[in-house]
C-alpha positions in Angstrom: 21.6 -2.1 0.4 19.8 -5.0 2.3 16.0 -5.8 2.1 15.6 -4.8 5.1 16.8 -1.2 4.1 15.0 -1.6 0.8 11.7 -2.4 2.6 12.5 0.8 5.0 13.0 3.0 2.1 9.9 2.1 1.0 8.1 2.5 3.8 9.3 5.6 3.8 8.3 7.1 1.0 4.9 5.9 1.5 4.4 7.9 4.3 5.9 10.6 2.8 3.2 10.5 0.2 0.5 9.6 2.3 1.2 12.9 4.2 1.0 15.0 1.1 -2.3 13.0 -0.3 -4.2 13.7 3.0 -2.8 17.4 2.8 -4.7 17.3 -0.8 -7.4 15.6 0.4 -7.2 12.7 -1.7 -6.8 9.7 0.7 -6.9 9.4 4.7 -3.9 7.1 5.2 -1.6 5.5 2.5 1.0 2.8 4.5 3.2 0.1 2.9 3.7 -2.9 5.2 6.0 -5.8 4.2 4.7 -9.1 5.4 7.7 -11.0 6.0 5.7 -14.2 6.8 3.6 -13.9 4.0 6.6 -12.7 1.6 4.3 -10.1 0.5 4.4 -6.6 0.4 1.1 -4.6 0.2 0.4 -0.7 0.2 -3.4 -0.3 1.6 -4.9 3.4 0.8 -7.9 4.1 3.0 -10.0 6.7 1.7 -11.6 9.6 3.2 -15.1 8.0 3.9 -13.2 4.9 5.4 -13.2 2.8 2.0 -10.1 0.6 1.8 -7.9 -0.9 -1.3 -4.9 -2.9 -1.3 -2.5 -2.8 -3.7 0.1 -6.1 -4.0 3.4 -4.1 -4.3 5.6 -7.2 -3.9 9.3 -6.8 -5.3 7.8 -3.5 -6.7 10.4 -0.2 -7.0 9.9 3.1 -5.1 8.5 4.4 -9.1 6.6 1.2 -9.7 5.0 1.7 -6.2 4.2 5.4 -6.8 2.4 4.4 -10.7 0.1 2.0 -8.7 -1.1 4.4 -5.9 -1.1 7.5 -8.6 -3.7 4.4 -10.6 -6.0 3.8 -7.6 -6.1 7.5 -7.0 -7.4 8.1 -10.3 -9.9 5.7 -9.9 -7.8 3.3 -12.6 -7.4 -0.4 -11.9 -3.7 -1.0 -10.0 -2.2 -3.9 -11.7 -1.6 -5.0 -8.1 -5.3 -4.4 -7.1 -7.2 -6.3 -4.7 -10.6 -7.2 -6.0 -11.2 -10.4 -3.9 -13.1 -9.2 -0.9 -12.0 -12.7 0.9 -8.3 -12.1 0.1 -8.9 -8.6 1.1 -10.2 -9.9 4.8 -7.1 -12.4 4.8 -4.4 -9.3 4.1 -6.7 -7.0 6.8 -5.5 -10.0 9.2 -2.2 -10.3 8.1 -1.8 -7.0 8.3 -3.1 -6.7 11.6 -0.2 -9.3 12.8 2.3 -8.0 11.8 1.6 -4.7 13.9 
């Protein structure tokens, strides 16, 4: 499987989840983005209410990605959380780039 598969499959399943979350009522949106310039991958779950998190999921599994959303969900620190709100503003632009 290449990385670009692997970062495909992730995305993927992301989605996948973020669909059943906002069926539950649990989150708004859930995406992954890989920032290929950046060699970062982040997943950003955006709360109903609009709050945001990011989660650093770089190099992460499809299980290791899941354990960190299922964290944030249930209001437990992420090992990957973002608590920085200036490297939070710096991944919003990133991610906004790489659109």
């Amino acid at each position: 499987m290449t990385n670009r598969e692997v970062y495909e499959e992730k995305r993927q399943f992301v989605q996948e989840l973020s669909g059943t979350l906002a069926r539950a009522q649990i989150a708004d949106k859930i995406e992954y983005k890989n920032l290929d310039r950046q060699y970062m991958e982040y997943v950003r779950i955006i709360f109903l209410g609009g709050k945001t998190e990011y989660i650093n999921v770089t190099g992460n599994s499809i299980r290791s990605i899941f354990v960190e959303i299922s964290r944030v969900i249930n209001k437990q620190s992420a090992i990957g959380s973002v608590a920085d709100m200036k490297l939070q503003e710096l991944i919003e632009r990133w991610w906004r780039e790489a659109s």
